[in-house]
C-alpha positions in Angstrom: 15.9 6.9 4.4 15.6 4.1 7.0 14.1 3.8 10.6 16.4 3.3 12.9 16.3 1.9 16.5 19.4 1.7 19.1 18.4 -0.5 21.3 20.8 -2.8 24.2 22.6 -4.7 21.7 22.8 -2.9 19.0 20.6 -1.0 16.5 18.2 -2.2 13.8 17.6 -0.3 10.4 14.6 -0.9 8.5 14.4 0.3 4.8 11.7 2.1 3.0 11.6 -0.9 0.8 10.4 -3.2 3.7 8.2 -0.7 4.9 6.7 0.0 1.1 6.1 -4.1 1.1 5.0 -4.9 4.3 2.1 -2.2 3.6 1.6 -3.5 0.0 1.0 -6.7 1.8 -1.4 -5.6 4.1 -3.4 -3.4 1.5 -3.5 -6.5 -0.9 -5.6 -8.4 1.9 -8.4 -5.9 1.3 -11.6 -7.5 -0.8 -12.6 -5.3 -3.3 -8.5 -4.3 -4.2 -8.0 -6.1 -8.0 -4.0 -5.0 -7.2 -1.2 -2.2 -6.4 -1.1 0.8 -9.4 2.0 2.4 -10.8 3.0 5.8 -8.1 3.5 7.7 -11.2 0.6 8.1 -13.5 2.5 10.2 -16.0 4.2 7.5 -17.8 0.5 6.0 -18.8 0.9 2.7 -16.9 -2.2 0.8 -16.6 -0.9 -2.5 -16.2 -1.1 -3.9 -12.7 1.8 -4.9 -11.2 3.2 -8.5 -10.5 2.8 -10.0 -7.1 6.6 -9.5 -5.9 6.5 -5.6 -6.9 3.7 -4.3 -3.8 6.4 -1.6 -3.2 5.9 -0.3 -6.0 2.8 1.0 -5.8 3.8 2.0 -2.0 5.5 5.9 -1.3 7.0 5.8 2.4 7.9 9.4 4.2 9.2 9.9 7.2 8.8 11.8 9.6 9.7 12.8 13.6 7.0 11.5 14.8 6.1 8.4 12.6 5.7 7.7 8.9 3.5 8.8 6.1 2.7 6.5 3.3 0.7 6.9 0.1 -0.9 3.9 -1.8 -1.9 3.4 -5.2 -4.5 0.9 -5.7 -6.8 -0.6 -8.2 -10.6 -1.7 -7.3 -13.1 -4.1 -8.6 -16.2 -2.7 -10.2 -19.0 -2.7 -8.1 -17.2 -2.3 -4.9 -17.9 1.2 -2.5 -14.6 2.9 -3.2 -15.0 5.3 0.2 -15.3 1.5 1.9 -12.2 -0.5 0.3 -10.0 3.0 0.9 -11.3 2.9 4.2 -10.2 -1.0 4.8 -6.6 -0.3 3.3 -5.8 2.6 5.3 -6.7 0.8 8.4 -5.1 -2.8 7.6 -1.9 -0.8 6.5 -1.9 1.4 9.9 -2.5 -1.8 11.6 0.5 -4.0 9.7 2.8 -0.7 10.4 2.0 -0.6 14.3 2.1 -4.5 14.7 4.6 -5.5 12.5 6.9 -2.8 12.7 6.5 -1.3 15.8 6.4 2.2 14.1 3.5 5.2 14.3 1.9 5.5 11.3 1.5 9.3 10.9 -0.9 9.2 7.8 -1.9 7.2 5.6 -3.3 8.5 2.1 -4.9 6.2 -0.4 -5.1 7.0 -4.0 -7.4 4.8 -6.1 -5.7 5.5 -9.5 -8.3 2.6 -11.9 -11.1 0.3 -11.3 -11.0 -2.7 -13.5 -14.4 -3.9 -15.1 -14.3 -7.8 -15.9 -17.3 -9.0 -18.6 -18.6 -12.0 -17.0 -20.7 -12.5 -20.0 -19.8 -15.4 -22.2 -19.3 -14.3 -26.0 -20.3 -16.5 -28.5 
């Protein structure tokens, strides 16, 4: 389903695709997010996803009065979770509102992994 807006000259459509990305974007500005998780964990994905795919990770609903949009992310070790969640849903609500001029009924993040990196060198 797309958002549409009649306006003077016509209307504009935007898709759930450009939605999905443009909040992909925004949550992938976040420090402490290592990169955008599969939507459905069922199929055992664990494999982050390449740069051109943040809609992937991205569910878009709408609804009457705004959107509602669920993100699956992946965090670095070490990081407070409650803190990078708390970054995404704000930068997303932020990109949705600027960007696309629409209201951002909820947002709902859903840290699926957190990736551990060894910093130690092996021998």
């Amino acid at each position: 389903m797309t958002q549409k807006f009649d306006q003077e000259l016509g209307s504009v459509n935007i898709s759930e695709t450009v939605i999905a990305t443009v909040c992909g974007v925004a949550a992938m500005e976040c420090y402490g997010l290592v990169g955008m998780a599969p939507r459905n964990v069922s199929e055992g994905l664990s494999e982050l996803l390449r740069m051109e795919a943040f809609e992937r990770g991205v569910d878009v609903k709408s609804h009457e009065d705004g959107i509602s949009v669920r993100i699956y992310i992946v965090v670095q070790y070490g990081v407070k979770i409650s803190e990078v969640a708390r970054n995404v849903q704000e930068r997303v609500k932020y990109a949705i509102e600027k960007h696309l001029g629409l209201k951002a009924y909820s947002i709902d993040v859903r840290v699926q992994s957190v990736r551990v990196t060894d910093d130690r060198k092996r021998k």
